[in-house]
C-alpha positions as CSV (number, residue, x, y, z in Angstrom):
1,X,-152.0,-60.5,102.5
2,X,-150.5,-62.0,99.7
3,X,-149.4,-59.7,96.7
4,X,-149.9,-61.9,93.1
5,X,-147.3,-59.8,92.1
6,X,-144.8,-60.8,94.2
7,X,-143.7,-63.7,91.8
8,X,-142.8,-61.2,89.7
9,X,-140.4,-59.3,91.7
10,X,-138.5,-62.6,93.0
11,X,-138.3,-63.2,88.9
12,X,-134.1,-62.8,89.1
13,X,-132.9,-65.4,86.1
14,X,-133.5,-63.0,83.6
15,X,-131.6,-60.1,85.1
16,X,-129.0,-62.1,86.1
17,X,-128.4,-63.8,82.5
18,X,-128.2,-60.0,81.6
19,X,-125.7,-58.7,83.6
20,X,-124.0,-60.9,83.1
21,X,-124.0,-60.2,79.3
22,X,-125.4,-63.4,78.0
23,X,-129.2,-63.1,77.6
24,X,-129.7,-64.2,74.3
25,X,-133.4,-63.1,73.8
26,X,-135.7,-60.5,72.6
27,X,-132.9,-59.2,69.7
28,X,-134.7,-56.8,67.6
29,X,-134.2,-57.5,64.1
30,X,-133.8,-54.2,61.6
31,X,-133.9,-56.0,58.4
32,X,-135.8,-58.8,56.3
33,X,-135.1,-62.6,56.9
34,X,-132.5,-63.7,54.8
35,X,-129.5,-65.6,55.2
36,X,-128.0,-62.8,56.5
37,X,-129.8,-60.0,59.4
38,X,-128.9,-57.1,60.5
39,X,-129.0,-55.7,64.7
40,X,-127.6,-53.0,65.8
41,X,-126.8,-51.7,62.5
42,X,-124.5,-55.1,62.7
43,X,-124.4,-57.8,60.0
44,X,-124.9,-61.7,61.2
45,X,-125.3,-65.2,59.5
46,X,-129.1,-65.9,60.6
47,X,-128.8,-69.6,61.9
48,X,-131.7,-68.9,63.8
49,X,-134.6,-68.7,61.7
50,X,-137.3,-71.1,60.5
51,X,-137.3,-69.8,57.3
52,X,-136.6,-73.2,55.7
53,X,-136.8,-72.1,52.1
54,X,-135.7,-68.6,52.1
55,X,-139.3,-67.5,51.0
56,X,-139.7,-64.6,53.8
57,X,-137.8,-62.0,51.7
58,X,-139.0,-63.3,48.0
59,X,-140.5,-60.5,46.2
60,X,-143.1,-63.1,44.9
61,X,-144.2,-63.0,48.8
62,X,-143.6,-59.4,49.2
63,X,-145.7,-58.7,46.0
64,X,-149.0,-60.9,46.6
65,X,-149.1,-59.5,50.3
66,X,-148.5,-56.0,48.9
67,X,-151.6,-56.8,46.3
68,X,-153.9,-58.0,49.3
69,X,-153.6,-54.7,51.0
70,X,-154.5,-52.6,47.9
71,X,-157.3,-54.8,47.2
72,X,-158.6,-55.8,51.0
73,X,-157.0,-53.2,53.2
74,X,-154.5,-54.0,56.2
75,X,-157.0,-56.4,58.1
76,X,-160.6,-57.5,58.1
77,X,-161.6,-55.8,61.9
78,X,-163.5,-59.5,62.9
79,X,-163.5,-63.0,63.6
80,X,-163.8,-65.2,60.1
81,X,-166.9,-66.9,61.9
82,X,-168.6,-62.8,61.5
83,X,-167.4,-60.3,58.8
84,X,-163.6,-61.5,58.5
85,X,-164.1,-64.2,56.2
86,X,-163.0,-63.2,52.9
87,X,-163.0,-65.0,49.4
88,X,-159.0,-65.0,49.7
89,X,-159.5,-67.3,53.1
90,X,-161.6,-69.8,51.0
91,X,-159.2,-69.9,48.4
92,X,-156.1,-71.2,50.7
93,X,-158.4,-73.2,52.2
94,X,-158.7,-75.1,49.2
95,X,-155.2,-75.0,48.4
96,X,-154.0,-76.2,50.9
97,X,-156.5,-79.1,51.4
98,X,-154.9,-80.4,47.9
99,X,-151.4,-79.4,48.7
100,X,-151.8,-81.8,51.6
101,X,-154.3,-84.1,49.5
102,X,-157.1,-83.6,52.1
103,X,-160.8,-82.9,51.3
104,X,-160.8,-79.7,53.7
105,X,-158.6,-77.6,55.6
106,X,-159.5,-74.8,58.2
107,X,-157.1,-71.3,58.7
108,X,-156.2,-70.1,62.0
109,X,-154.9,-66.9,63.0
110,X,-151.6,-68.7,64.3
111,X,-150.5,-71.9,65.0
112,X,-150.6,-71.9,68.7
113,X,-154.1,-70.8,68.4
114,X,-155.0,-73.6,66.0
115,X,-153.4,-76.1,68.4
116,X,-155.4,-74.4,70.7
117,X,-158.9,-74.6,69.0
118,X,-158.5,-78.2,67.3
119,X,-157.8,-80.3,70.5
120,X,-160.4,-78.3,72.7
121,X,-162.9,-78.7,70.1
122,X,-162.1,-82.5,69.5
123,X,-161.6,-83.5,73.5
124,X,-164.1,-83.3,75.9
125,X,-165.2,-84.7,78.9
126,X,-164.5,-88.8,79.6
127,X,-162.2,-88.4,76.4
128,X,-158.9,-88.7,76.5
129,X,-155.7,-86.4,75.3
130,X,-152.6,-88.8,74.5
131,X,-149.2,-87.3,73.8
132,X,-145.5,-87.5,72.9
133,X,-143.9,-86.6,76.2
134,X,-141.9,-83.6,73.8
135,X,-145.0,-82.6,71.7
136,X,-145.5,-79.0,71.4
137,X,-146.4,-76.4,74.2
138,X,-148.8,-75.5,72.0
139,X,-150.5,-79.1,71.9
140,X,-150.0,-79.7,75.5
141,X,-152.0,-76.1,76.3
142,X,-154.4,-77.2,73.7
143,X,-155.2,-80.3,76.4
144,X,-155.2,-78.3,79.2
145,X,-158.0,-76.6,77.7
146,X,-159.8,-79.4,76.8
147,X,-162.3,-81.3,79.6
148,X,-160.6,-84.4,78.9
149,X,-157.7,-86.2,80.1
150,X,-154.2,-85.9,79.5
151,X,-151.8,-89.3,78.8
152,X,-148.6,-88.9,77.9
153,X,-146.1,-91.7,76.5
154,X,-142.0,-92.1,76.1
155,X,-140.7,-90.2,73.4
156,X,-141.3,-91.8,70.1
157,X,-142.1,-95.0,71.6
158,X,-145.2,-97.0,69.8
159,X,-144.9,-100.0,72.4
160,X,-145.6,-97.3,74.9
161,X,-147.9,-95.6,73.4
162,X,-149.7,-98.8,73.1
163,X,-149.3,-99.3,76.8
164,X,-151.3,-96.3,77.7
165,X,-154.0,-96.3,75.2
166,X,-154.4,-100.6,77.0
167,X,-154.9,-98.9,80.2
168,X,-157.5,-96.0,79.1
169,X,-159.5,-99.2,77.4
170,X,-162.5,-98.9,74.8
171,X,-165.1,-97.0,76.6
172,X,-163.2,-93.6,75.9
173,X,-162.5,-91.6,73.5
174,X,-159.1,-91.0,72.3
175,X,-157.0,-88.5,70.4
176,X,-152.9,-89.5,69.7
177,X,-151.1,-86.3,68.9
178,X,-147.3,-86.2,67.8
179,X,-145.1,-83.8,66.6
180,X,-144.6,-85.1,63.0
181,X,-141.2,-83.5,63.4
182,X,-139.7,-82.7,66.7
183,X,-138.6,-78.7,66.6
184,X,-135.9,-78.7,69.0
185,X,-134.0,-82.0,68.3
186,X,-135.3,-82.4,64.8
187,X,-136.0,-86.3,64.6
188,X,-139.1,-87.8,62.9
189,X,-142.0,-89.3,64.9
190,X,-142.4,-93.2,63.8
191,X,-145.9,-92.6,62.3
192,X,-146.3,-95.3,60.7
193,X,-145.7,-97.3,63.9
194,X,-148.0,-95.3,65.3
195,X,-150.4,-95.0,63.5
196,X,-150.8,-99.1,63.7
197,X,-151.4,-98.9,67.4
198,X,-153.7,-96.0,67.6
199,X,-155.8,-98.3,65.2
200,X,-155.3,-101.3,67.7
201,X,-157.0,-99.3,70.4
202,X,-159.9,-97.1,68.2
203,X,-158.0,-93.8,68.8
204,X,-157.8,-90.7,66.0
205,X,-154.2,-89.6,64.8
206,X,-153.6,-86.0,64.6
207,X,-150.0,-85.2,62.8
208,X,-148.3,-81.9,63.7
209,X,-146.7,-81.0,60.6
210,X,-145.6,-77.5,61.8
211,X,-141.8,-78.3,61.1
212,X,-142.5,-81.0,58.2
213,X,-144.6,-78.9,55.6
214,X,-142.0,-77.9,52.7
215,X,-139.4,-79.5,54.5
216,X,-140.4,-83.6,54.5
217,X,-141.1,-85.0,51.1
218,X,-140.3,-84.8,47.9
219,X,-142.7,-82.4,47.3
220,X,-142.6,-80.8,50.6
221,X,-145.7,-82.0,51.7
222,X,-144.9,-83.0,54.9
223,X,-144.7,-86.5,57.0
224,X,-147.5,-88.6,55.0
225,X,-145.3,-87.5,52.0
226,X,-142.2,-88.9,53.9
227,X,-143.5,-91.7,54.8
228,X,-146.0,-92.9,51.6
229,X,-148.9,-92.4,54.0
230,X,-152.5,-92.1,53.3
231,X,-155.4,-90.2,55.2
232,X,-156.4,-93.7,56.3
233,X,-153.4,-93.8,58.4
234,X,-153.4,-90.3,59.7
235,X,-156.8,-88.4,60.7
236,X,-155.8,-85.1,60.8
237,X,-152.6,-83.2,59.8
238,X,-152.3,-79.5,61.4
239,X,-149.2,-77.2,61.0
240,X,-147.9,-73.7,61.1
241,X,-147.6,-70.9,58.3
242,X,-144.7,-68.8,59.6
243,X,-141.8,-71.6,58.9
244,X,-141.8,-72.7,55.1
245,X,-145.0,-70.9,54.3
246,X,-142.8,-67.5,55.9
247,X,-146.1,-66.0,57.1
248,X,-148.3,-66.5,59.8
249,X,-151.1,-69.1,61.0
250,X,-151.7,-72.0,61.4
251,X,-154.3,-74.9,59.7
252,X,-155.7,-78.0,60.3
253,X,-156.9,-80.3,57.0
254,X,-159.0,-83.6,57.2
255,X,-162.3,-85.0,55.9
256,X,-165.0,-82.4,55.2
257,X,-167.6,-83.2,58.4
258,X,-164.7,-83.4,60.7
259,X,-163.4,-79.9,59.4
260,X,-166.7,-78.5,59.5
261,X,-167.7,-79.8,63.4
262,X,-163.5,-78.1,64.2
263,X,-165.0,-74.8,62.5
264,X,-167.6,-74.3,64.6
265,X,-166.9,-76.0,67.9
266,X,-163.6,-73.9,67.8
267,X,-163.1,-71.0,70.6
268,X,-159.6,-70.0,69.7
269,X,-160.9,-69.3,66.0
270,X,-164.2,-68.0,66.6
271,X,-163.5,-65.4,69.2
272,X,-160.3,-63.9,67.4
273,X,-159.9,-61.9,64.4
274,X,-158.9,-63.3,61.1
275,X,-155.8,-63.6,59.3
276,X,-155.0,-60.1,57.8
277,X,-155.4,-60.6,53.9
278,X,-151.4,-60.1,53.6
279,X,-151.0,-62.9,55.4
280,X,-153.2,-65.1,53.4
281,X,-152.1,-64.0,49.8
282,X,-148.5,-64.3,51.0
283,X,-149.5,-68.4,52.1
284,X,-151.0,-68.7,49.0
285,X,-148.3,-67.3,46.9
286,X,-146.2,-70.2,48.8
287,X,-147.9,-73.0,48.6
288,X,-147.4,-72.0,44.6
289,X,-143.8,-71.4,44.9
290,X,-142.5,-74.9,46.7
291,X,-145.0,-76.6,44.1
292,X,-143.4,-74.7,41.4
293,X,-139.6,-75.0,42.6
294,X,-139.1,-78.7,44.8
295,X,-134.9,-77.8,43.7
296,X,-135.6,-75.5,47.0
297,X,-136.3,-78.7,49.2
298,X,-133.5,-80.1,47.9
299,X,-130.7,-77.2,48.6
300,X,-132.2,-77.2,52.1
301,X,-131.7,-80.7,52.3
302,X,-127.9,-80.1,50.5
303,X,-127.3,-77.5,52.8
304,X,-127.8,-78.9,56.2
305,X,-125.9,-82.1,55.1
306,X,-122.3,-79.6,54.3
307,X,-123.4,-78.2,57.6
308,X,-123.9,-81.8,59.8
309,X,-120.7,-83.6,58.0
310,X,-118.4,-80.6,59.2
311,X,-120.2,-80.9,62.9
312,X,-119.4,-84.4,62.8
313,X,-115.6,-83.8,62.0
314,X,-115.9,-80.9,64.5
315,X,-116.7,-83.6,67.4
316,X,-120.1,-81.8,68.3
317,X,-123.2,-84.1,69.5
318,X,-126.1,-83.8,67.1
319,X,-128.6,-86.2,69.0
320,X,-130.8,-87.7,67.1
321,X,-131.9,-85.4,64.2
322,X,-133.0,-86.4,61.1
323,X,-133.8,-83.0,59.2
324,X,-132.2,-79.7,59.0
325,X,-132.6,-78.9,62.2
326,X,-129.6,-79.4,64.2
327,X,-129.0,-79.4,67.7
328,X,-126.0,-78.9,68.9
329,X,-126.1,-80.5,72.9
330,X,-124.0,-78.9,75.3
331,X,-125.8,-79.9,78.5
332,X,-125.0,-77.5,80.7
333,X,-127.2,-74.4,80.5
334,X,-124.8,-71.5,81.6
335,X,-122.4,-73.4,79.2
336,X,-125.0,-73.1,76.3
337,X,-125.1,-69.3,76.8
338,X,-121.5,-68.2,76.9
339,X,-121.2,-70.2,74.0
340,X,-124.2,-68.3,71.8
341,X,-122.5,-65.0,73.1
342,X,-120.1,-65.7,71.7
343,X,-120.2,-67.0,68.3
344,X,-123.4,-63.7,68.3
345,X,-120.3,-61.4,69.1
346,X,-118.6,-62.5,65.9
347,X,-121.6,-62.4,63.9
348,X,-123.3,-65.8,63.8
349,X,-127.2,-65.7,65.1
350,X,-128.4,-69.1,66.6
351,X,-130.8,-70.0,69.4
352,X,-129.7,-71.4,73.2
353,X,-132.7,-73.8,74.3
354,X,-133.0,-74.7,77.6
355,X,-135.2,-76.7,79.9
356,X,-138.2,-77.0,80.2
357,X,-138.0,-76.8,76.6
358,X,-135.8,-79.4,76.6
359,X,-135.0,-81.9,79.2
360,X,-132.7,-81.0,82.4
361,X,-128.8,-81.7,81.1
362,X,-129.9,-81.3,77.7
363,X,-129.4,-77.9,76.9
364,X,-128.5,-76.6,72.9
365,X,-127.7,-74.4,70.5
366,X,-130.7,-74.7,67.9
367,X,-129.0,-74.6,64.7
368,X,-130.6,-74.3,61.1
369,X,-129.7,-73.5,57.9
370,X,-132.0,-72.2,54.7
371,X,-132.4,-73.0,51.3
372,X,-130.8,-69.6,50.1
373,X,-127.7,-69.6,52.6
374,X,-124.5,-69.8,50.0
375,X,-121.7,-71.9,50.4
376,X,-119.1,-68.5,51.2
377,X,-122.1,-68.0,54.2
378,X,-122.1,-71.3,55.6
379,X,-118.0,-71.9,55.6
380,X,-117.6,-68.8,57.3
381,X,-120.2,-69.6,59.7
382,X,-118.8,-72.8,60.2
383,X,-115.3,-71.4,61.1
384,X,-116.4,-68.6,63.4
385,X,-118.5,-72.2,65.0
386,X,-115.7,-74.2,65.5
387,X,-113.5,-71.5,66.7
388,X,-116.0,-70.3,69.7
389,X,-116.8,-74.2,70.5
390,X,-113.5,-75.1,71.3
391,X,-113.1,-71.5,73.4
392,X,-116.0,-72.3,75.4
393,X,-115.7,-75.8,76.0
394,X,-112.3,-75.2,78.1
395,X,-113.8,-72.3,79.9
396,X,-115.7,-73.0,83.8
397,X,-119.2,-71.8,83.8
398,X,-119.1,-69.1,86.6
399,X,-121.2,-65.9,85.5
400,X,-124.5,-66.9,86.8
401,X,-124.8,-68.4,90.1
């Protein structure tokens, strides 16, 4: 008979990355996000987080979650569609539906759960599900749960996109989804070009926005801001709260009856329990900060800049990026881990990325800076970089077989 467990037990990658000493995963963190973490009772230079505008360790944060729990206890024991709605989850909703100049926005309990709920909700069966071929796992799960029909098209490529949505024709129903920006690789998705074709062919836009909000824009709010798009262009904008927002959840914002069908069509919200109160103050409080204090968007934006012109003198290959994330391609995956071990053993934090999160031969060190990382922090980052690079580049990958 066959044991469903013996997948499990022939599981070896893992184990073998650590032996070998280079599995880069799973590091417990004993201290706030900031520009600098501690591990092991060791100091590093986090290049590694999402924290975009340093807001995770604010005391602003730390003081309107801390006023949530006196008020509304640690969590609300119930799905928002029962006895967890509270008057703190209507207020961000509100907020945010003006901060992304939307008539109404919907709060999930993450982001992968909103993916989850929105594109299940919206899909069903005969419609169809048409994606970036490097959207999201998140949106790509989200169609999986759907009854529809998954398309996929090139890599922000409009005339293919236009291709597919020619072959599903009119008599379907059809829902675009893109990544507004890409998390691994950091470029933009052409929306604007997109958004033209899905209008060709009578298909809805939907606009991740997960690594946009506070990041794209003057203002921060995201890729319509980037572009000078209006909600005639795009149909729905969802995102994440645990990257500028330094929370957790996730949200979807668009016209009022389209919100209100999402709210209570949607599985993933409905049968899980809402976002604890701290959570919710704490989104709130940022959505007033990055209002309050756009000179964060820009020292991001100054930041990663420094960071990409001494890459560039370094010799590294960026790809494509267009925000502050920036990938540093290697290519060779055992190549990608020696390298993070060692610029982790002298006290820099980054993330290896490998396929299938990224295409075979493309494997990378996900780099990112903050808003709140100081000049001294990222030149002495940059030196222990350049130093480790050019150690692992003449090296032969030989640890894992």
């Amino acid at each position: 008979m066959t044991d469903i467990f013996e997948k499990c037990r022939n599981f070896t990658i893992a184990r073998q990355l650590m032996e070998s000493g280079i599995y880069p995963y799973f590091k417990a963190l004993e201290s706030e996000q900031a520009p600098e973490v501690v591990i092991q009772g060791k100091k590093f230079i986090m290049f590694g987080s999402n924290n975009y505008l340093g807001l995770a360790n604010d005391p602003r944060m730390k003081q309107a979650a801390i006023d949530a729990v006196r008020k509304y206890g640690t969590g609300v024991a119930g799905s928002r569609f029962l006895n967890g709605n509270t008057a703190l989850h209507m207020e961000l909703e509100k907020k945010l539906a003006h901060f992304k100049g939307r008539e109404a926005a919907l709060i999930y309990a993450t982001g992968y759960q909103m993916n989850l709920g929105v594109v299940s909700a919206l899909v069903g069966k005969g419609d169809f599900a048409v994606v970036d071929k490097l959207d999201h796992a998140s949106i790509l799960d989200g169609c999986r749960l759907s009854h529809g029909e998954i398309r996929r098209f090139k890599h922000n490529n409009p005339a293919d996109l236009d291709r597919v949505l020619k072959d599903i024709g009119p008599a379907h129903g059809k829902l675009v989804i893109v990544d507004g920006v890409f998390s691994m690789e950091g470029d933009i998705a052409p929306v604007p070009e997109i958004s033209k074709v899905c209008k060709r062919h009578g298909a809805r836009l939907m606009v991740d926005d997960a690594h946009a909000t506070g990041v794209l824009g003057k203002h921060g709010h995201g890729t319509m801001e980037h572009f000078g798009l209006t909600k005639k262009d795009v149909d729905l904008v969802v995102g994440t709260c645990s990257k500028s927002f330094a929370s957790v959840g996730g949200f979807v914002v668009g016209d009022e009856d389209i919100i209100h069908y999402i709210q209570h069509l949607s599985r993933s919200m409905i049968f899980s329990a809402a976002l604890p109160p701290s959570s919710v103050a704490s989104i709130a409080k940022a959505i007033d900060i990055i209002q309050d204090e756009p000179q964060r968007i820009k020292k991001l934006w100054d930041n990663s800049a420094y960071l990409m012109k001494r890459f560039k003198t370094m010799g590294l290959n960026t790809g494509e990026t267009q925000t502050p994330i920036i990938p540093v391609i290697i290519g060779d995956n055992e190549k990608t881990f020696m390298l993070w071990r060692l610029l982790y053993d002298n006290g820099l934090f980054t993330n290896p990325v490998v396929s299938p999160a990224v295409p075979p031969k493309r494997s990378l060190l996900r780099v990112v800076v903050t808003a709140t990382h100081t000049k001294e922090q990222l030149d002495r980052a940059l030196d222990i970089f350049e130093t480790c690079f050019k150690k692992v580049m003449k090296r032969k990958p030989s640890l894992v077989k």
